[in-house]
C-alpha positions in Angstrom: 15.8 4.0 5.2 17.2 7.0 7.2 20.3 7.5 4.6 17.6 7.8 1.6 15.1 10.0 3.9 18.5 12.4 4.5 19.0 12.5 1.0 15.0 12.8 0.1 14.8 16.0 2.6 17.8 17.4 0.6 16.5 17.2 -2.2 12.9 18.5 -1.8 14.3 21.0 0.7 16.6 22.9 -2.5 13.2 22.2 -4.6 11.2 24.3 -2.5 13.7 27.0 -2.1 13.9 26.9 -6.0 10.2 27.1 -5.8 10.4 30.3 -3.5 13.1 32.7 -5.3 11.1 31.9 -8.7 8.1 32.5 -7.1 6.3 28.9 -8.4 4.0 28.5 -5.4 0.9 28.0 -7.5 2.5 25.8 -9.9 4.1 23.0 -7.5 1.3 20.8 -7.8 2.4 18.8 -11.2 5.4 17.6 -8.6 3.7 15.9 -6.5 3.6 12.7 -7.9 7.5 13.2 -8.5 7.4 14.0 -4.7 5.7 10.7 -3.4 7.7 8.9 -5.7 10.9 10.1 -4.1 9.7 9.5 -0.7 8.1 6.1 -1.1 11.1 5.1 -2.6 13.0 5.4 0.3 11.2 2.6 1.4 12.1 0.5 -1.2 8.5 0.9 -3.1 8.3 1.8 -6.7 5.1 3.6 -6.6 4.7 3.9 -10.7 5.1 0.5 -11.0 2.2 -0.1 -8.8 -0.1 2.0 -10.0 -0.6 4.1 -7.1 -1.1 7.4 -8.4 -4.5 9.3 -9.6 -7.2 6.4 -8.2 -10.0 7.4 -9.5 -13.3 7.5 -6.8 -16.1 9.2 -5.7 -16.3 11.7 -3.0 -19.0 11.4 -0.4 -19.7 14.9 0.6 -20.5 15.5 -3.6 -21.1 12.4 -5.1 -18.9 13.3 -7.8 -15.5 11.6 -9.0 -12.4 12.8 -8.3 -8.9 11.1 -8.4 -6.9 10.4 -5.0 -3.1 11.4 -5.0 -1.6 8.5 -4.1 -3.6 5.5 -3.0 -2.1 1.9 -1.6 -5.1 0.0 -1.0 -5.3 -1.4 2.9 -2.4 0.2 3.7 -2.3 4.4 2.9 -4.0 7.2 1.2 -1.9 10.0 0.3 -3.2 13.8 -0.3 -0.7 16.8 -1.4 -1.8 20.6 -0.8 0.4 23.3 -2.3 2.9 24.6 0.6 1.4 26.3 3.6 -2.0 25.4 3.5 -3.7 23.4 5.8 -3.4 20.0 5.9 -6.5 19.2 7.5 -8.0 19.8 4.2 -6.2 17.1 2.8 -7.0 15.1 5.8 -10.6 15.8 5.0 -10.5 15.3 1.2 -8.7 11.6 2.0 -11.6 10.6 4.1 -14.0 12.1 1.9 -12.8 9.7 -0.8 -12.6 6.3 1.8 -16.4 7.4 2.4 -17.3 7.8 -0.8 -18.5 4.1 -1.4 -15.7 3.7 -3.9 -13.2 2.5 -1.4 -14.3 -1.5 0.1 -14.0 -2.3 3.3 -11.4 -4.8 2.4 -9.4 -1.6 0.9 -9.5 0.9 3.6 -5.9 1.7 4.1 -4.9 2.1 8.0 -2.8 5.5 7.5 -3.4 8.7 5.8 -0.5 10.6 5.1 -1.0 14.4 3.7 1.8 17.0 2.8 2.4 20.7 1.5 5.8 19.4 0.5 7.1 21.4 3.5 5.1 19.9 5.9 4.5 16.1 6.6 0.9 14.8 8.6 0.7 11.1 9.4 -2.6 9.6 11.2 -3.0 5.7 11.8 -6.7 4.6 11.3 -8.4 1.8 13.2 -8.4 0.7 16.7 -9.1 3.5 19.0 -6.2 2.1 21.1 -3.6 1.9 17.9 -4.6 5.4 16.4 -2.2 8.5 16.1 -1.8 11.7 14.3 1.3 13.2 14.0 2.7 16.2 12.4 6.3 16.9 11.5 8.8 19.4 8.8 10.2 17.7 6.1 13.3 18.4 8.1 12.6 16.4 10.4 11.4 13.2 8.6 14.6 10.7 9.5 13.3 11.2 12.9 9.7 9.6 12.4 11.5 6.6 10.8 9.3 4.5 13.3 5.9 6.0 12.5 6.9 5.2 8.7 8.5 2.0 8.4 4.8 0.5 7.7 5.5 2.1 4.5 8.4 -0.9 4.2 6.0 -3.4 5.7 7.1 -3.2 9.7 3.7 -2.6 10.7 3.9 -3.4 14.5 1.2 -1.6 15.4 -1.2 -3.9 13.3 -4.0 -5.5 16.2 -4.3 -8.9 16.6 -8.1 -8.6 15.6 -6.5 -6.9 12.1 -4.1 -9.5 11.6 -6.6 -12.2 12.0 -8.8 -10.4 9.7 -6.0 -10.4 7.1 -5.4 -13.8 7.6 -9.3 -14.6 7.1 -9.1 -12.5 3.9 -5.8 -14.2 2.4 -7.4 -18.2 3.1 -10.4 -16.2 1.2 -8.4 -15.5 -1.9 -6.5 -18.8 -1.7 -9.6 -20.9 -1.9 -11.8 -19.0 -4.9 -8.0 -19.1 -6.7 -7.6 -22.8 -5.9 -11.2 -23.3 -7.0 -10.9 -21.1 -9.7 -8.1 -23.2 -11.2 -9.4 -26.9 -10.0 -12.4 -26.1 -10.7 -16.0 -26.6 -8.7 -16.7 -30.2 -8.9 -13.6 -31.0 -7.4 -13.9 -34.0 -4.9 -10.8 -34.6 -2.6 -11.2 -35.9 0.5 -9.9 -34.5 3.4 -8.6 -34.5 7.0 -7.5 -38.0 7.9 -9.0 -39.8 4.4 -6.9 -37.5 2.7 -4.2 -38.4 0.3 -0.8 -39.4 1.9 0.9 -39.6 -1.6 1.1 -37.6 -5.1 -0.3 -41.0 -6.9 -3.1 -41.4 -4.5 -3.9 -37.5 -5.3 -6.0 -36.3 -8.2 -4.1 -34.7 -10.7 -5.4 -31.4 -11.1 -5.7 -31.3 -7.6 -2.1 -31.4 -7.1 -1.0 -29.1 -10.1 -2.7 -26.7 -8.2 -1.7 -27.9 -4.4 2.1 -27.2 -5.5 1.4 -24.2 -7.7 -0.1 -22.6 -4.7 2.4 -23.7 -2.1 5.0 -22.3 -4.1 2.8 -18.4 -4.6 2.5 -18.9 -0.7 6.2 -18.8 -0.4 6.9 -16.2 -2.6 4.2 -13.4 -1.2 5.6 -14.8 2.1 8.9 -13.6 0.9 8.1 -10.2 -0.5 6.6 -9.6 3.2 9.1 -11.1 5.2 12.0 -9.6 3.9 13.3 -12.7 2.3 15.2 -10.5 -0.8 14.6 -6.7 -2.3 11.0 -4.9 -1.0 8.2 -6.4 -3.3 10.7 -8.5 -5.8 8.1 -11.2 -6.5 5.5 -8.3 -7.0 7.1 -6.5 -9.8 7.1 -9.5 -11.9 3.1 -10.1 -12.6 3.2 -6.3 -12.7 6.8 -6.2 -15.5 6.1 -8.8 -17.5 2.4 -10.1 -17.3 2.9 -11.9 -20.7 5.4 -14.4 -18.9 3.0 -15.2 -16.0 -0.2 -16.4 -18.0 
């Protein structure tokens, strides 16, 4: 991660000085997507391929619709200002979008990150005792590794009350997909009168058993570290005609 941010900073840095001589400061703002590509990239995250740019949601202080920068739902919400102005207006746009009504609760990222390209701004949402806000120069990003790494799924700073919360979520999801694909009036039993053997187990029941076993692994997988940042993600999100 810290050889791709020294090569990120770099890049951006010879940008901006382009930016300068040519006098384009009230034209940077088409980059910006080409900037949080470049970054989130160094974290092994394809951001166009996720669909991360432009969310469209309301704003609470209008009521109207605008579109977020760059938005990771549950994890960050990313606003870009045009260099030297003050990022707390982005700070305030991004939670002017997560209190919009737009956002879930089951979406609300736990970082907002905000930039003028020159100038990075990182605050960590949540628990009183877990929250920070700090601001650094792009040249300077390699050495906030730590603060970022979430970005590559190292969040250590996650609570225990938040992990348990996305556990409660992810048995959620499993169960209304398992019922989804079983259906509703399946009848297994359960706990001790369960099934000890595939020919004692209803069919259907264990299509979908191993079918989700085997999803389990691979999300586990993309989180742990098991191969390349998000490998089993791409695929659904490549070549959705394959996994219907």
């Amino acid at each position: 991660m810290r050889h791709n941010l020294d090569k990120f900073k770099l890049h951006w840095r010879e940008r901006l000085d382009s930016w300068t001589e040519a006098n384009q400061g009230a034209i940077e703002k088409k980059y910006a997507q080409s900037f949080w590509s470049d970054f989130l990239a160094c974290f092994g995250i394809s951001a166009a391929r996720m669909d991360l740019f432009e969310q469209d949601a309301k704003r609470a202080s209008t009521g109207n619709t605008g579109y977020i920068d760059l938005f990771w739902p549950s994890v960050v919400i990313g606003e870009a200002k045009k260099p030297g102005v003050d990022l707390q207006l982005a700070v305030d746009q991004a939670r002017d979008y997560l209190q919009g009504g737009s956002v879930s609760a089951t979406e609300q990222p736990r970082y907002i990150l905000a930039s003028d390209f020159e100038t990075f701004r990182l605050l960590r949402l949540g628990d009183p005792e877990q929250r920070f806000d700090v601001t650094f120069p792009l040249g300077e990003v390699t050495d906030h590794v730590d603060e970022l790494k979430f970005l590559a799924g190292y969040d250590e700073s996650m609570t225990r009350e938040e992990e348990q919360a996305a556990s409660i979520k992810a048995s959620k999801i499993m169960a209304n997909l398992f019922t989804a694909m079983a259906g509703d009036e399946v009848d297994e039993d359960v706990a001790d009168a369960a099934p000890t053997n595939p020919q004692d187990e209803d069919e259907e029941v264990q299509r979908t058993s191993v079918f989700l076993t085997r999803l389990l692994f691979l999300l586990f997988g993309d989180d742990a570290g098991l191969w390349e940042q998000d490998r089993y993600l791409s695929c659904p999100l490549r070549f959705p005609s394959d996994c219907r």
